[in-house]
C-alpha positions as CSV (number, residue, x, y, z in Angstrom):
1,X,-145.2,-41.4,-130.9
2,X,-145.0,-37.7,-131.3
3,X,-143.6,-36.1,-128.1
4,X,-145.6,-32.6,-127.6
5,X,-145.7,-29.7,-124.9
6,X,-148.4,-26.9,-124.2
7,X,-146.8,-24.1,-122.9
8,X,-149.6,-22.2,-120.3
9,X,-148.1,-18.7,-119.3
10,X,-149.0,-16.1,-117.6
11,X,-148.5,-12.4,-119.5
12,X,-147.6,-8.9,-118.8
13,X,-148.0,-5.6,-121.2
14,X,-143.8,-6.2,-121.4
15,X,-143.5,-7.6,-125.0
16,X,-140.0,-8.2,-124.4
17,X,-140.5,-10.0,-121.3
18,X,-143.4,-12.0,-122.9
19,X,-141.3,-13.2,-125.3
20,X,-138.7,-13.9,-123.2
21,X,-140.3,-16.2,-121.2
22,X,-142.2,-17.8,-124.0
23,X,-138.7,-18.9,-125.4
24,X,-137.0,-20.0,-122.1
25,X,-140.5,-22.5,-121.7
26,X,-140.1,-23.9,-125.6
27,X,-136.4,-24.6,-124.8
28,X,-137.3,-26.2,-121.4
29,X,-140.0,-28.2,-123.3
30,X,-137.7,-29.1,-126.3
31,X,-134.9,-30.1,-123.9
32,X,-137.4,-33.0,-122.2
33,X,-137.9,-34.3,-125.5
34,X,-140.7,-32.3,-127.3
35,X,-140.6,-32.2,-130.9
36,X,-143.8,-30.3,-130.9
37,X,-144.8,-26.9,-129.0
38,X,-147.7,-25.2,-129.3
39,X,-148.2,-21.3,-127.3
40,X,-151.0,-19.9,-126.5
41,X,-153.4,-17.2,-128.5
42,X,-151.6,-13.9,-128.2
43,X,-149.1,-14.9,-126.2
44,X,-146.5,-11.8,-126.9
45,X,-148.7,-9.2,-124.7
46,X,-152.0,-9.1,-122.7
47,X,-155.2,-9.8,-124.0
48,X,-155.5,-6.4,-125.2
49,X,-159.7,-6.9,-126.5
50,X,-161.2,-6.2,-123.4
51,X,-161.7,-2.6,-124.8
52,X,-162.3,-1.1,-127.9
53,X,-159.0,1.5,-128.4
54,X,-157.2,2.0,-131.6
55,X,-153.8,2.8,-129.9
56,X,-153.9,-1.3,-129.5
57,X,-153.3,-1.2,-133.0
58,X,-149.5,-0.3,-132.7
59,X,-149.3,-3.9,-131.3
60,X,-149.9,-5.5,-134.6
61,X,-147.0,-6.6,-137.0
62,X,-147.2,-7.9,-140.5
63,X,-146.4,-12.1,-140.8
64,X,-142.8,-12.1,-141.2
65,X,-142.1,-9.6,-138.6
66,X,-140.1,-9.6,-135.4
67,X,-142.1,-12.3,-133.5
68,X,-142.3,-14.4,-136.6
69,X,-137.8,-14.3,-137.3
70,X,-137.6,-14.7,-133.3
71,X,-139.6,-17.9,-133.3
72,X,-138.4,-19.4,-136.4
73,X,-135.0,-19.2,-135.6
74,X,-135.7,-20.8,-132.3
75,X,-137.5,-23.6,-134.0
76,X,-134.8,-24.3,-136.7
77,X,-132.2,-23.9,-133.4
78,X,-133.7,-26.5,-131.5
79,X,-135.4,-28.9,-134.2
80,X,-138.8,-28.8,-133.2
81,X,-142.1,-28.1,-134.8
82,X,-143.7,-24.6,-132.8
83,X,-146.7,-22.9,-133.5
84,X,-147.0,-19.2,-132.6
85,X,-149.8,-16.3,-132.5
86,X,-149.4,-13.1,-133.6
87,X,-151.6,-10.2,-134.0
88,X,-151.0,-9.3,-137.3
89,X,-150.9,-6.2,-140.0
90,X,-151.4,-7.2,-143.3
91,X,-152.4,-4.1,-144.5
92,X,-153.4,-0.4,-143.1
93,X,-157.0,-1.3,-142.2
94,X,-156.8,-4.7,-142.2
95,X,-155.6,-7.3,-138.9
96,X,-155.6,-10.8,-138.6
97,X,-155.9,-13.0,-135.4
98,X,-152.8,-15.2,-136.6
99,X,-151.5,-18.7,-136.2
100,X,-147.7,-19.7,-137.5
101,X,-146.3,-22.8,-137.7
102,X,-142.6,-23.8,-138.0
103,X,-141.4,-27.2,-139.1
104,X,-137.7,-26.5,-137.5
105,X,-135.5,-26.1,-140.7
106,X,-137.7,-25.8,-142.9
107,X,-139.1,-22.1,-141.6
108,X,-142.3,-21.2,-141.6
109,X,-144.4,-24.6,-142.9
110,X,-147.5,-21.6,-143.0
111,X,-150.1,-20.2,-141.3
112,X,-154.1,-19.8,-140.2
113,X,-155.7,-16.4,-139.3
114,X,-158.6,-16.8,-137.4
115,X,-162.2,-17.2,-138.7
116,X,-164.6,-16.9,-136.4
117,X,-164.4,-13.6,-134.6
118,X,-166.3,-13.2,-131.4
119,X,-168.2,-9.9,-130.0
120,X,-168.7,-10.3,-126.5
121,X,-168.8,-8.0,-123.1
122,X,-164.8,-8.3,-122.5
123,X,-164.3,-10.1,-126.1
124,X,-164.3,-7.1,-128.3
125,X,-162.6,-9.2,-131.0
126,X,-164.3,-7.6,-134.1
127,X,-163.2,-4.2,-133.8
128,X,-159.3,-5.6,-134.4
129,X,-159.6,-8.8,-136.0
130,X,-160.6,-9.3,-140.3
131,X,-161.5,-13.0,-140.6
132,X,-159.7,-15.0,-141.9
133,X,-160.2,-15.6,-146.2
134,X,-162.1,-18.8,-147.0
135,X,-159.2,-19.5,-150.1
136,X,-156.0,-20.1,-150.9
137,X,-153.2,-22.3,-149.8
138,X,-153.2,-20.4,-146.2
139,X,-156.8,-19.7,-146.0
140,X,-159.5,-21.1,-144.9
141,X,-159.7,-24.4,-142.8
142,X,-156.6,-26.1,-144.7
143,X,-154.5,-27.9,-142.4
144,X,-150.6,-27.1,-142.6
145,X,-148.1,-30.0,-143.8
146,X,-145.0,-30.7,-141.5
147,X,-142.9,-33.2,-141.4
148,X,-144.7,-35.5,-139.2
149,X,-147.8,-34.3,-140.6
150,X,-150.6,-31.9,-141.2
151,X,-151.3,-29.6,-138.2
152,X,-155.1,-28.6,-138.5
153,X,-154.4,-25.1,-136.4
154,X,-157.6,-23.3,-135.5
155,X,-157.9,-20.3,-132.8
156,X,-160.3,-20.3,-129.8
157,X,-163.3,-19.1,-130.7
158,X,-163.3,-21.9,-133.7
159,X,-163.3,-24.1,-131.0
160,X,-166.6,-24.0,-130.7
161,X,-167.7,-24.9,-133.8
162,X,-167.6,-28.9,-135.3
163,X,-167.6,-27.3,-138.9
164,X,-164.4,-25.8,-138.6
165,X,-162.7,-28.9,-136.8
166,X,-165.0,-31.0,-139.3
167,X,-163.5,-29.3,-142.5
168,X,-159.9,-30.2,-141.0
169,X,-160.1,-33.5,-140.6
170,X,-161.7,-33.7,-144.2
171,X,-158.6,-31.6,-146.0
172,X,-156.7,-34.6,-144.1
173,X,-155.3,-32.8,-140.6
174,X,-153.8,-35.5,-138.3
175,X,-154.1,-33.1,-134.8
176,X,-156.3,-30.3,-134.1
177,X,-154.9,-27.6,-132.1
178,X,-156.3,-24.6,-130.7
179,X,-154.0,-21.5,-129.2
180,X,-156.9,-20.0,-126.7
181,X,-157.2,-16.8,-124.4
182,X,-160.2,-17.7,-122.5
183,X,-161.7,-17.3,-118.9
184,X,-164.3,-15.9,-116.7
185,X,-165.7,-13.1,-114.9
186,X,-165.2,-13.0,-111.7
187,X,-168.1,-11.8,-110.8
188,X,-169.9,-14.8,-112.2
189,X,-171.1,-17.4,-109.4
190,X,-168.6,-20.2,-109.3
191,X,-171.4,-22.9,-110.3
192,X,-171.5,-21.2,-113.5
193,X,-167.4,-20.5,-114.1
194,X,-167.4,-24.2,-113.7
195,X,-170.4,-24.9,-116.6
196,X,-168.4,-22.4,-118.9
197,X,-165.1,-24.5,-118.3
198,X,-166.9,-27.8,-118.4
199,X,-168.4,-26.7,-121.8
200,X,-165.2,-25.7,-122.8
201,X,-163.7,-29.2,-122.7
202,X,-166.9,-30.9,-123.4
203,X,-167.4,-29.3,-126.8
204,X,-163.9,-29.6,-127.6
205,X,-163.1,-33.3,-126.4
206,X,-166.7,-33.6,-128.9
207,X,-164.4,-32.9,-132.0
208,X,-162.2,-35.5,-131.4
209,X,-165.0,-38.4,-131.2
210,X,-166.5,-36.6,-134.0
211,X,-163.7,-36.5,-136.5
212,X,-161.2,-39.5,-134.6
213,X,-158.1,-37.0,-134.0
214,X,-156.3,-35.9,-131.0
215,X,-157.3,-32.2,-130.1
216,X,-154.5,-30.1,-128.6
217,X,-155.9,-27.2,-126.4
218,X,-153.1,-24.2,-124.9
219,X,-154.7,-22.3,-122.8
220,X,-153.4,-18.6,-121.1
221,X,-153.5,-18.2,-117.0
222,X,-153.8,-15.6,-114.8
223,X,-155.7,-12.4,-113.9
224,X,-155.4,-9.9,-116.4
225,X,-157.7,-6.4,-115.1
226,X,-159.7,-4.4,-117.3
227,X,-157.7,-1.0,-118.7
228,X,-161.4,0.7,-117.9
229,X,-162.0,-1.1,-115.1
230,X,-158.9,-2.0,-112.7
231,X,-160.8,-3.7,-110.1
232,X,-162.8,-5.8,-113.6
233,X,-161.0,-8.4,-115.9
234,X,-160.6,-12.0,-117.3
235,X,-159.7,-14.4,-114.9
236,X,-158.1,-17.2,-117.3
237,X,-158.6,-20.2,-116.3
238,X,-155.6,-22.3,-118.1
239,X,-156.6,-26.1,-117.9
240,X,-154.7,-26.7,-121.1
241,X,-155.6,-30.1,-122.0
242,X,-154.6,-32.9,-124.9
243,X,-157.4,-35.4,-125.6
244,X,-157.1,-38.6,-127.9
245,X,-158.9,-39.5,-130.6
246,X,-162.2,-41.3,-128.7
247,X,-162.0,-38.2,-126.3
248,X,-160.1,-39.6,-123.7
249,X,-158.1,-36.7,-121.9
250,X,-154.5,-37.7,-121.8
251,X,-153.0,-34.7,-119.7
252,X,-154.2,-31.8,-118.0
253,X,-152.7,-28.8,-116.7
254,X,-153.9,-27.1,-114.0
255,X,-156.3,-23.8,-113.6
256,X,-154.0,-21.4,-112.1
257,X,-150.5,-21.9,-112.7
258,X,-147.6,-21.5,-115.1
259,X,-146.6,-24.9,-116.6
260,X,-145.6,-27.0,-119.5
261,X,-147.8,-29.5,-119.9
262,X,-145.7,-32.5,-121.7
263,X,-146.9,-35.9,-123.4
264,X,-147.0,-38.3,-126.1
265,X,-149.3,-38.7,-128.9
266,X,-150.0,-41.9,-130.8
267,X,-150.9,-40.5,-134.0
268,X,-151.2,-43.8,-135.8
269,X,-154.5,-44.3,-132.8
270,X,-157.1,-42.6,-135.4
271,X,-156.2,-45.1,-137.6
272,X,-157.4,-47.8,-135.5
273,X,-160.2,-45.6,-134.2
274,X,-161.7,-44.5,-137.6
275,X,-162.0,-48.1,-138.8
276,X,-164.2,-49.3,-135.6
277,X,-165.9,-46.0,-135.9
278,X,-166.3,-44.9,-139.8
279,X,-168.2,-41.6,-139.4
280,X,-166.2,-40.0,-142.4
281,X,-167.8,-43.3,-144.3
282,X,-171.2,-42.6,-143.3
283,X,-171.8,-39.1,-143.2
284,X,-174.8,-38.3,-145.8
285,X,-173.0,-35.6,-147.8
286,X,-176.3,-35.4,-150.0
287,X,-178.5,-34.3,-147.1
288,X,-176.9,-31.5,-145.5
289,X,-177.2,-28.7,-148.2
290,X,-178.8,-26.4,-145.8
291,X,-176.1,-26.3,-143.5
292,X,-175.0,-23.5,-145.9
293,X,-178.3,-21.6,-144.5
294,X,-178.0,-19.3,-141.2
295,X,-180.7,-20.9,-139.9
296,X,-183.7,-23.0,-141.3
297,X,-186.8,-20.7,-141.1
């Protein structure tokens, strides 16, 4: 069994604070047990894509800057496996929506950046973030190896998508998990807030049927107003959730409050799921060629 905790925080434009608060949770988690943490997207700052401004472009750092040494050394510290998010600089020009993963000891086991980039009223995502590159050892939809495994670590908006969490589980990963920043407008009716974070779920607890994994969701909570628009923001709705591999929701945090959300996961259960339900067996790999198309005109 592989002890785990989703830390669901509320943030502030103080960095330092951020950060601070972020490590006081992952040692409160690691001291109940945790040998896995996972934060949430963007967890070192507000969620600063509301607006299109290039000042928000001082926030970024390149991968093995401050946040990354903070967090590693924590990891290796306390023994535990932690995955991070970062906005980061990889070149002048160029920023990446960024995932790290630490395997204690070992330091940084490697990372994802984000590939699908949203461009939404509130989620101006494409004016800061490059996707991610489709190759190398880092790239793409490659799971990360740690020592209890390989982490398949995608990044909210890919958690819409079954190809990404499909291409996962086919390079191997044994957990999806997916850092998110997401939540509604407030001045949406409350009938439809609750479709979007029904859908949210839904999709998400659809991946793990789909591919027989458990899927890890961290969530951020909390208002956070619009720098345009004080009285306009993102309401996030936390609900950080773990579900096992036939779907099954195994905790649940709640949709307004600061918490650790702690639990076990059997990772030997999609073993015992994938042989009752073999769809990696029966997928007909020689009849979806135009899945490579946009759309089928």
């Amino acid at each position: 069994m592989l002890k785990v905790a989703l830390v669901q925080q509320r943030c502030s434009a103080d960095v330092a604070a951020n950060q601070a608060e972020s490590e006081q949770q992952v040692r409160q988690a690691a001291a109940a047990g945790a040998a896995l943490v996972v934060l949430q997207e963007l967890h070192s700052g507000l969620y600063f894509c509301q607006t299109e401004a290039t000042c928000q472009f001082d926030l970024a750092e390149p991968l093995d800057g401050p946040t990354r040494r903070r967090f590693e050394a924590l990891a290796k510290e306390l023994d535990i496996m932690l995955v991070i998010s970062i906005f980061e600089k990889r070149a002048t020009g160029l920023y990446h929506n960024t995932a790290l993963v630490m395997d204690a000891g070992n330091g940084c086991a490697g990372f994802y950046r984000k590939m699908h980039i949203p461009d939404d009223p509130g989620f101006y995502e494409k004016f800061y973030f490059t996707p991610g590159d489709a190759g190398g050892e880092f790239n793409g939809f490659r799971p990360v190896q740690t020592r209890v495994g390989k982490l398949g670590v995608l990044v909210c908006w890919d958690q819409w998508y079954p190809e990404a969490a499909r291409l996962m589980a086919l390079a191997g990963a044994d957990l999806l998990i997916y850092p998110t920043a997401i939540g509604w407008d407030r001045e949406d009716p409350v009938d439809e807030q609750q479709r979007q974070r029904d859908a949210w779920v839904t999709v998400q607890r659809g991946h793990a049927v789909a591919n027989g994994l458990p899927v890890l969701a961290v969530n951020r909570v909390g208002f956070e107003a619009s720098p345009q628009q004080p009285e306009l923001g993102i309401q996030f709705w936390g609900g950080s959730f773990a579900a096992g591999p036939q779907g099954e929701i195994l905790a649940e945090a709640s949709v307004e409050n600061e918490e650790i959300l702690q639990l076990e996961i059997d990772l030997a259960g999609s073993e015992r799921v994938r042989r009752i339900w073999p769809f990696l067996r029966d997928r007909r790999i020689d009849a979806y060629g135009d899945i490579l198309k946009r759309f089928r005109d």
